[in-house]
C-alpha positions as CSV (number, residue, x, y, z in Angstrom):
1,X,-12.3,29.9,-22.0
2,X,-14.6,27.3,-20.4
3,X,-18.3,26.7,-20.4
4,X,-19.9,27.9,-17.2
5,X,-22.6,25.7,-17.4
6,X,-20.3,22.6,-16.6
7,X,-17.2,21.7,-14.3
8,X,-14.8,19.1,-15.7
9,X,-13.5,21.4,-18.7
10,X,-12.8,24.7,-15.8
11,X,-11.2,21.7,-13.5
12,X,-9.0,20.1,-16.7
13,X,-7.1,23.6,-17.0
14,X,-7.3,24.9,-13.6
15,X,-3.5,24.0,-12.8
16,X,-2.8,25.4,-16.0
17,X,-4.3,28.9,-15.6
18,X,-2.3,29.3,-12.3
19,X,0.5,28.4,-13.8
20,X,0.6,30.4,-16.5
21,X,-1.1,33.0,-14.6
22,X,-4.0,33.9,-17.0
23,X,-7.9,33.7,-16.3
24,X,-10.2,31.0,-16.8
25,X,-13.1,33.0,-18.7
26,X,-16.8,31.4,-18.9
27,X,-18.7,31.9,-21.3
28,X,-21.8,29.6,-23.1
29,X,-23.0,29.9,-26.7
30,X,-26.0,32.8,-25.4
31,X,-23.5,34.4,-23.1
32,X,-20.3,36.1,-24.1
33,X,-19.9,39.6,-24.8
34,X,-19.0,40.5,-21.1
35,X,-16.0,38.1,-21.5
36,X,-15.1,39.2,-25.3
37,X,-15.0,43.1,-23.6
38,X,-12.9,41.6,-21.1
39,X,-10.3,39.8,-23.2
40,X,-9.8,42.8,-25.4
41,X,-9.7,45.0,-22.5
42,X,-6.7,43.1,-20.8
43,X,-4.6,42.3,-24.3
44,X,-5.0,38.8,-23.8
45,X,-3.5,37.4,-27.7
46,X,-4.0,34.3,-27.6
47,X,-7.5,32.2,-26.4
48,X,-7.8,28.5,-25.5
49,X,-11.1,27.2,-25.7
50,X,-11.7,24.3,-24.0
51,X,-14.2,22.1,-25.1
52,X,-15.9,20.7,-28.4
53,X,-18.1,22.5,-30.8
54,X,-21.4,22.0,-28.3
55,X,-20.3,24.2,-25.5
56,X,-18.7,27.0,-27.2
57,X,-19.3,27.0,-30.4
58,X,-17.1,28.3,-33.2
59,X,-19.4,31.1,-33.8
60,X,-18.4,32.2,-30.5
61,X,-14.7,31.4,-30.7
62,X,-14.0,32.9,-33.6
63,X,-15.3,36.9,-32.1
64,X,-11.8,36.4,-30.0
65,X,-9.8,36.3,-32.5
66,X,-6.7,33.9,-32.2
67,X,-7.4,30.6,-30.5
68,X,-6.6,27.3,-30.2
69,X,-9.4,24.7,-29.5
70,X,-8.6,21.6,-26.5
71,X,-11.1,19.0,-26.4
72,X,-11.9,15.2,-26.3
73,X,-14.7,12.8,-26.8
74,X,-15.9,13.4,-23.6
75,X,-14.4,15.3,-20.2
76,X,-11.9,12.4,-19.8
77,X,-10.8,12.9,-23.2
78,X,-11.1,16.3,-22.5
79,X,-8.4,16.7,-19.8
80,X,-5.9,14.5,-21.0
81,X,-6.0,16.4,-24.3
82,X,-5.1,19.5,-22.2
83,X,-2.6,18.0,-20.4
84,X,-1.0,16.6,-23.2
85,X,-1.5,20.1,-24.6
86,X,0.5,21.6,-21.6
87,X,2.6,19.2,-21.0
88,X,6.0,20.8,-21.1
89,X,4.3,22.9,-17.4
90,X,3.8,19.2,-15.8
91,X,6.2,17.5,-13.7
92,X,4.5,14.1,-13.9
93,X,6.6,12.6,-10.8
94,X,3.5,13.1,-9.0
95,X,-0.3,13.3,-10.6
96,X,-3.6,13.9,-8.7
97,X,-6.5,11.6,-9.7
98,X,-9.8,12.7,-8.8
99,X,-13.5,11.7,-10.2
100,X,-14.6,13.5,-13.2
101,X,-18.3,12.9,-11.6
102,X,-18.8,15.7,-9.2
103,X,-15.9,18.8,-8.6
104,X,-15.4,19.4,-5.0
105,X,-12.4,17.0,-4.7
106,X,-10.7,17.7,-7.9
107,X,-11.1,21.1,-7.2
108,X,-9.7,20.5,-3.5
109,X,-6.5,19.3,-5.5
110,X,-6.0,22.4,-7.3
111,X,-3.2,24.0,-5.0
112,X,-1.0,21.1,-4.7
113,X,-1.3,20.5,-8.1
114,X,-0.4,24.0,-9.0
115,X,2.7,23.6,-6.2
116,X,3.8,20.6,-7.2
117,X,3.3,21.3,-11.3
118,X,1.3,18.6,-10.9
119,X,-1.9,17.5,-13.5
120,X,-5.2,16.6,-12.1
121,X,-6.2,13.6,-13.9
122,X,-10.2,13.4,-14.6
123,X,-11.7,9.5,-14.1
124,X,-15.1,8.1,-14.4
125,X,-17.1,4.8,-13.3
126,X,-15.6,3.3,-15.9
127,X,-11.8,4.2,-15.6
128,X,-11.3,3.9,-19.5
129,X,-7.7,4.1,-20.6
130,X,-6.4,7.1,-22.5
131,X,-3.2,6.5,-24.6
132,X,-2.6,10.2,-23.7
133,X,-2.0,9.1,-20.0
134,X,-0.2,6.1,-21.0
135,X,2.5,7.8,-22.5
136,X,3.6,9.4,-19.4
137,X,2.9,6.2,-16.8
138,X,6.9,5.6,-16.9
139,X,7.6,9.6,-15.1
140,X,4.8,9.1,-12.5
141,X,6.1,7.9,-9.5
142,X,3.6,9.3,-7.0
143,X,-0.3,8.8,-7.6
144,X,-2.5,10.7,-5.2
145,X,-6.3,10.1,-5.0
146,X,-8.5,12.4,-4.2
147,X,-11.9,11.6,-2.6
148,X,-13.1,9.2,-0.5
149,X,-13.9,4.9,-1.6
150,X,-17.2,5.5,-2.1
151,X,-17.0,8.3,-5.0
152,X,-13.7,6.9,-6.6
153,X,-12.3,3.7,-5.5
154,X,-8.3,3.2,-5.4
155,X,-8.5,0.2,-7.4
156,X,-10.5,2.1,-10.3
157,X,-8.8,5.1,-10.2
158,X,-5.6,3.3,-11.0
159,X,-6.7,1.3,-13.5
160,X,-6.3,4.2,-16.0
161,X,-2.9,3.9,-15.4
162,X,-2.6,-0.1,-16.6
């Protein structure tokens, strides 16, 4: 369960939905009874909420029952707390690395990443390290970025990775 009124927490578990197979389901704080008919509808058990307190609150969370609650600081944060979440899905031979800024390139990512097992990894302007992603650096041996120079730059996007 993401927030539809924003893209990097939808993007974060993306490769996780497909490889689990189960829905990403948006929702907002004003809007969710379509998706709470939905989840009971389908059976669905168990409900990962992904993102803090402000985007679905746990007000909302809490009228689906069993759920677990993934989310960072900010949308950085964010996705490497689900991919350390998920991690046991992720071959981290080879990670895709996209800007956390705008979607289209992350979300042109997607299928490889869900061929390869791959994570999308979220940066920013500022490229902040995550200890997260520093604890798999030694299994990556193939970084692929995403986009062109001008939205993330080669040199930033790898100095998450340092």
């Amino acid at each position: 369960m993401v927030t539809g009124k924003g893209f990097a927490d939808a993007l974060s578990v993306s490769t996780v939905a497909a490889i689990k197979e189960i829905p990403i389901i948006y929702v907002d704080n004003n809007r969710y009874i379509d998706a709470l008919e939905y989840v009971k509808s389908i059976g669905i058990e168990k409900v990962y909420v992904i993102g803090g307190n402000t985007v679905i609150s746990d007000n909302v969370a809490n009228k689906f029952g069993n759920y677990v609650r993934i989310y960072g600081f900010d949308r950085y944060e964010t996705n490497c707390k689900v991919i350390k979440y998920f991690e046991e899905l992720f071959d981290f031979s080879r990670v895709y690395v996209s800007t956390g800024e705008n979607y289209p390139d992350a979300l042109s990512s997607t299928a490889l990443s869900v061929k390869y097992n791959s994570p999308i990894i979220l940066t920013g302007n500022a490229a902040k390290t995550n200890e997260v992603i520093k604890g798999f650096v030694n299994s990556i041996r193939e970084i692929i970025v995403v986009g062109g120079e001008k939205v993330l730059s080669k040199d930033l996007a790898l100095k998450i990775f340092k």
